[in-house]
C-alpha positions in Angstrom: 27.6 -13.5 -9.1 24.5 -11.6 -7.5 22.4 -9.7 -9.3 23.3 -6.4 -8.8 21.4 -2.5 -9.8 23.3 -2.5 -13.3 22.4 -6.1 -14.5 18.8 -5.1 -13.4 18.6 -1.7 -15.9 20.7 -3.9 -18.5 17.5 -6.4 -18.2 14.9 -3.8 -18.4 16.8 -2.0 -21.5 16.7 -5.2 -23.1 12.6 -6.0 -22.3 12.0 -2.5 -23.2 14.0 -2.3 -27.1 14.5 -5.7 -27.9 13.3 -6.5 -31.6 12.8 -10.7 -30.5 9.7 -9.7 -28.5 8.3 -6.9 -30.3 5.4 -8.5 -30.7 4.5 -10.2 -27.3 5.7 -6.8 -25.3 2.9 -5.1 -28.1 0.7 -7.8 -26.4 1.5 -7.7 -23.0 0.8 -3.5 -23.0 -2.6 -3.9 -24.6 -3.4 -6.1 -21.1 -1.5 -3.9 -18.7 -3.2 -0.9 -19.7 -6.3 -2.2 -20.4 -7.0 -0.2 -23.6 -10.1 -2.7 -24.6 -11.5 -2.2 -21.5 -14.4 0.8 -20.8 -14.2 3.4 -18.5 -12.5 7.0 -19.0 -9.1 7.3 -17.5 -8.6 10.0 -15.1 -5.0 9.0 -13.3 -4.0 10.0 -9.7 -1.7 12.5 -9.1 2.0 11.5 -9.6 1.1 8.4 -11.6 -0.2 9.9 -14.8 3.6 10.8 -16.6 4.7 8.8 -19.8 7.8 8.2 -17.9 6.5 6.6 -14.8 3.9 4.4 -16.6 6.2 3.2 -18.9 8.6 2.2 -15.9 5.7 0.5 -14.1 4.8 -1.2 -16.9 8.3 -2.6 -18.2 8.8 -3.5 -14.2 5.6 -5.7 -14.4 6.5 -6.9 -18.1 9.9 -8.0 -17.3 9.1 -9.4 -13.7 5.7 -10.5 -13.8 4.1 -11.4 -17.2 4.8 -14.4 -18.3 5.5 -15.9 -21.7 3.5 -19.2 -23.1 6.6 -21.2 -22.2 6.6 -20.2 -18.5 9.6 -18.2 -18.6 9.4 -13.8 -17.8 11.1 -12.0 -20.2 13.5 -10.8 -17.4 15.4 -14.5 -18.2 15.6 -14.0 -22.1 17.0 -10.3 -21.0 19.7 -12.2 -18.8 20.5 -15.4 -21.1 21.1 -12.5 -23.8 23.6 -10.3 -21.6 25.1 -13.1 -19.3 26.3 -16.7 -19.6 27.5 -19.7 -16.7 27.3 -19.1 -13.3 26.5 -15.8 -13.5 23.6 -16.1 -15.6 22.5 -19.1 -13.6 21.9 -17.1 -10.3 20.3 -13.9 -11.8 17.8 -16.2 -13.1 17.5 -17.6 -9.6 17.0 -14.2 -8.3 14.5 -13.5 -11.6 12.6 -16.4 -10.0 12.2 -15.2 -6.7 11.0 -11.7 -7.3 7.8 -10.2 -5.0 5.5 -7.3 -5.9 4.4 -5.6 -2.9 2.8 -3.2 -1.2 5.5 -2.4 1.9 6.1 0.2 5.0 9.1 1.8 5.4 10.5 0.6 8.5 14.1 2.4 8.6 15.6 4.6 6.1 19.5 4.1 5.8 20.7 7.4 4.2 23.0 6.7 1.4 21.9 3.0 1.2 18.4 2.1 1.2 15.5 1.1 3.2 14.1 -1.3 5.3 11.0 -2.9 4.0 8.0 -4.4 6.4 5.0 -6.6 5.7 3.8 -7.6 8.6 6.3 -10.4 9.8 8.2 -10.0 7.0 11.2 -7.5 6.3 13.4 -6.9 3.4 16.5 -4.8 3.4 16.6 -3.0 0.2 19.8 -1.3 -1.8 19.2 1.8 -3.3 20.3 5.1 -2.6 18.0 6.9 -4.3 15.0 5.7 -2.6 17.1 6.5 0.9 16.6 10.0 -0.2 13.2 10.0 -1.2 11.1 7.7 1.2 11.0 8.4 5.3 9.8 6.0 8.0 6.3 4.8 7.6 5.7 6.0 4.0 4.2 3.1 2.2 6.1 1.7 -1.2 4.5 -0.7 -3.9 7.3 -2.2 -5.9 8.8 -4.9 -7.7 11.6 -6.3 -5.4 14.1 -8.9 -6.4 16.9 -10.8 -4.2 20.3 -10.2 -4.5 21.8 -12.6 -2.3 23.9 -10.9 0.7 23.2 -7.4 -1.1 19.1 -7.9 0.5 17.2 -7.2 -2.1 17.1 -5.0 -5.3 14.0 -3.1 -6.6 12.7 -3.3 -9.8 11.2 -0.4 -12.8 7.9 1.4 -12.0 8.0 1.5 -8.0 5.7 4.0 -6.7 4.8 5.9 -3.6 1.8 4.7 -2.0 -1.0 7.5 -2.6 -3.2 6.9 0.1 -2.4 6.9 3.7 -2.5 3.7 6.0 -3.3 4.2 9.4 -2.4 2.9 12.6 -2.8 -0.8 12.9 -3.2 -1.2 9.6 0.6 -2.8 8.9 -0.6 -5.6 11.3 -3.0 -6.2 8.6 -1.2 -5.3 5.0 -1.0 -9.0 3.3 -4.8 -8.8 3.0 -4.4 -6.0 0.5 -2.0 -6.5 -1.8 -2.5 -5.6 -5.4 -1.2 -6.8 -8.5 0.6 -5.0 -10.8 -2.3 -5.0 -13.1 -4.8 -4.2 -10.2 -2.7 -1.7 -9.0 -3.0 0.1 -12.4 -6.6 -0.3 -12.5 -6.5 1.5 -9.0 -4.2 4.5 -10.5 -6.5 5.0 -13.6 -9.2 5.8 -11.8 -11.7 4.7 -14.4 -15.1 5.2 -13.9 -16.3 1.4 -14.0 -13.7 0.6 -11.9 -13.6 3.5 -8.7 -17.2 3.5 -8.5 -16.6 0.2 -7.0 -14.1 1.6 -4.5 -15.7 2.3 -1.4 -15.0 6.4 -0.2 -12.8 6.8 2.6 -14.8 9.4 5.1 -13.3 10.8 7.5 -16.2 12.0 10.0 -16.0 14.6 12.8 -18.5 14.7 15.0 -18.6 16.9 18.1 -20.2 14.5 20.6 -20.0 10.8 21.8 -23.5 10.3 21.0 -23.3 12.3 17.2 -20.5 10.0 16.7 -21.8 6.4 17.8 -24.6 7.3 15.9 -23.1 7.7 12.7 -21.3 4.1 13.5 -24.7 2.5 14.1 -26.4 3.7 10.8 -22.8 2.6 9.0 -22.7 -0.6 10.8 -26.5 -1.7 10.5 -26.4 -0.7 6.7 -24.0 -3.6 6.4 -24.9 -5.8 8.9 -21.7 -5.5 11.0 -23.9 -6.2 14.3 -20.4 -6.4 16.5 -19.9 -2.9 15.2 -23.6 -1.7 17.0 -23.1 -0.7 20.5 -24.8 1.4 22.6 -22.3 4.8 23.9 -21.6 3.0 27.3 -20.5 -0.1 25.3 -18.4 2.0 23.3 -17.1 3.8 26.1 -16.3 0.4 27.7 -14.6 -0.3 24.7 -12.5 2.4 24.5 -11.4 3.6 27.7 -9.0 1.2 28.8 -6.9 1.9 25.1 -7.3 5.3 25.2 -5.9 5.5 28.7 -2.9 3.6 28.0 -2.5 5.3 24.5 -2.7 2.3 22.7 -3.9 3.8 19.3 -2.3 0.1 17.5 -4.1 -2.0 19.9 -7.4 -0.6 19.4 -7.0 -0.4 16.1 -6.5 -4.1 15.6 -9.6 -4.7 18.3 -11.7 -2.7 15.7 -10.2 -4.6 12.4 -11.2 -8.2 14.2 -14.9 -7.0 15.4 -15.4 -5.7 12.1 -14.2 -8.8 9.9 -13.2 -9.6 6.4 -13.2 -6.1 3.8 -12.7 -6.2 0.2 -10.0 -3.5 0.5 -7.8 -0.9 2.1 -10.6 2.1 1.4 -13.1 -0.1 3.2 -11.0 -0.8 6.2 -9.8 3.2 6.2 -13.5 3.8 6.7 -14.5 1.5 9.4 -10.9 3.1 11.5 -12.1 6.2 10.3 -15.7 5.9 12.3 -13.8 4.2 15.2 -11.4 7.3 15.6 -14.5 9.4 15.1 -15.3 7.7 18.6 -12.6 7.9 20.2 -11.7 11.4 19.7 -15.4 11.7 21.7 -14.8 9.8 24.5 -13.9 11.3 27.5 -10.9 10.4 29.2 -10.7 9.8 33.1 -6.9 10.8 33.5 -8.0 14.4 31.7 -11.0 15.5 33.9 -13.6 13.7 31.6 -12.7 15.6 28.8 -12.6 14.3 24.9 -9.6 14.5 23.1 -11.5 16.6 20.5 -12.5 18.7 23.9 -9.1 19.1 24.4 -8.0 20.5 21.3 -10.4 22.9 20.8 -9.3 24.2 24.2 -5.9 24.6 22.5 -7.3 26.0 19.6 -8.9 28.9 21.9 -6.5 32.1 22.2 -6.4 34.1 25.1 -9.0 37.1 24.8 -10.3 35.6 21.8 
């Protein structure tokens, strides 16, 4: 039998209420939530609720944490409600789960979606979700196969709160987070954000204001393939911003820049480099920016 939506809430009820491990889920919530750990907790919006905690947290207790024997607590849940060959290959499935951090890469309304990581895709039942997520919205969940049902999602998934930007997708495997990181990331805790590098968005009016700001930001760092005068930049650029190849430059950027320690620091580097090219000017528009342009549009007539 594969695992199907019910068997996976008959799991989590059991993880969540069962009296045989009282104890170790009293355990596993003291390290999930970090509660001897410093820092004031000041949650992002849409992730502070006692329901959607709890669900996070039974999703990583059930799926994730594991007991000193080896086994998830997701496998007592199933040996207690199933037996044979059923019980065999939900604990298959059990065994296979992911946690990740995933773009919507089709909606099918009434079913589900279709997850992408990079070269990876998973087709996901749930209706719900069908109604709530749209194409390139950004999910982190618990996802478990089913067999030919795809793949079923686990308690506690949760909308991505911060945006990805073009090019980034190429890129996502670098930056997944787990469960317990992910949390971290949520609670926003003072030891833990001031870590976190800002995401700024700049907007400079000029070429030169804006490879500037890139220079001081890249030299602070000592990202020398990041320093370049404006004609290098504007060698750079032109030939993707003439083809409107946002994804390809993108991914020119991410490889000149190197490794980052996380999706904020990446967001700021394609943040300065969009600075840029909303300042260069573009051959095909009379040597006008795309920034030049809009404020054009923004002009009305008489005004």
């Amino acid at each position: 039998m594969a695992l199907t939506a019910s068997v996976v809430e008959q799991m989590a009820a059991w993880c969540a209420d069962s009296d045989a491990i009282a104890d170790i889920r009293a355990k596993a919530r003291s390290e999930y939530f970090g509660y001897d750990e410093p820092g004031e907790i000041h949650y992002m919006e849409g992730a502070s609720d006692v329901t959607s905690r709890e669900r996070r947290f039974l999703g990583w207790f059930m799926l994730t944490f594991k007991m000193s024997d080896g086994r998830r607590p997701a496998e007592l849940a199933a040996a207690a409600i199933l037996s044979g060959s059923e019980l065999a290959s939900v604990i298959d499935s059990i065994k296979g789960v992911r946690h990740v951090l995933a773009m919507v890469a089709m909606v099918n309304p009434g079913r589900g979606l279709i997850l992408k990581l990079e070269d990876e895709e998973f087709a996901v039942e749930n209706r719900p979700l069908s109604r709530l997520f749209n194409r390139d919205d950004a999910i982190c969940a618990h996802i478990i196969p089913a067999g030919r049902r795809g793949w079923l999602v686990g308690p506690g998934w949760l909308s991505w709160p911060i945006g990805i930007r073009p090019g980034m997708q190429a890129m996502l495997k670098k930056f997944q987070l787990s469960p317990i990181e992910l949390e971290r990331f949520l609670q926003q805790r003072k030891d833990f954000s001031k870590d976190s590098p800002k995401v700024e968005q700049p907007r400079d009016s000029s070429l030169k204001a804006a490879v500037g700001r890139m220079t001081k930001a890249a030299k602070a760092e000592g990202r020398q393939n990041m320093v370049m005068t404006q004609t290098q930049w504007k060698k750079l650029v032109t030939p993707y911003i003439s083809s409107s190849q946002i994804n390809e430059f993108i991914k020119e950027l991410i490889k000149r820049v190197g490794a980052v320690e996380s999706v904020e620091a990446a967001n700021k580097w394609i943040g300065l480099a969009m600075n840029i090219w909303n300042n260069t000017p573009q051959p095909d528009r009379g040597g006008k920016s795309p920034n030049e342009i809009n404020r054009e549009y923004d002009i009305q007539p008489g005004g």
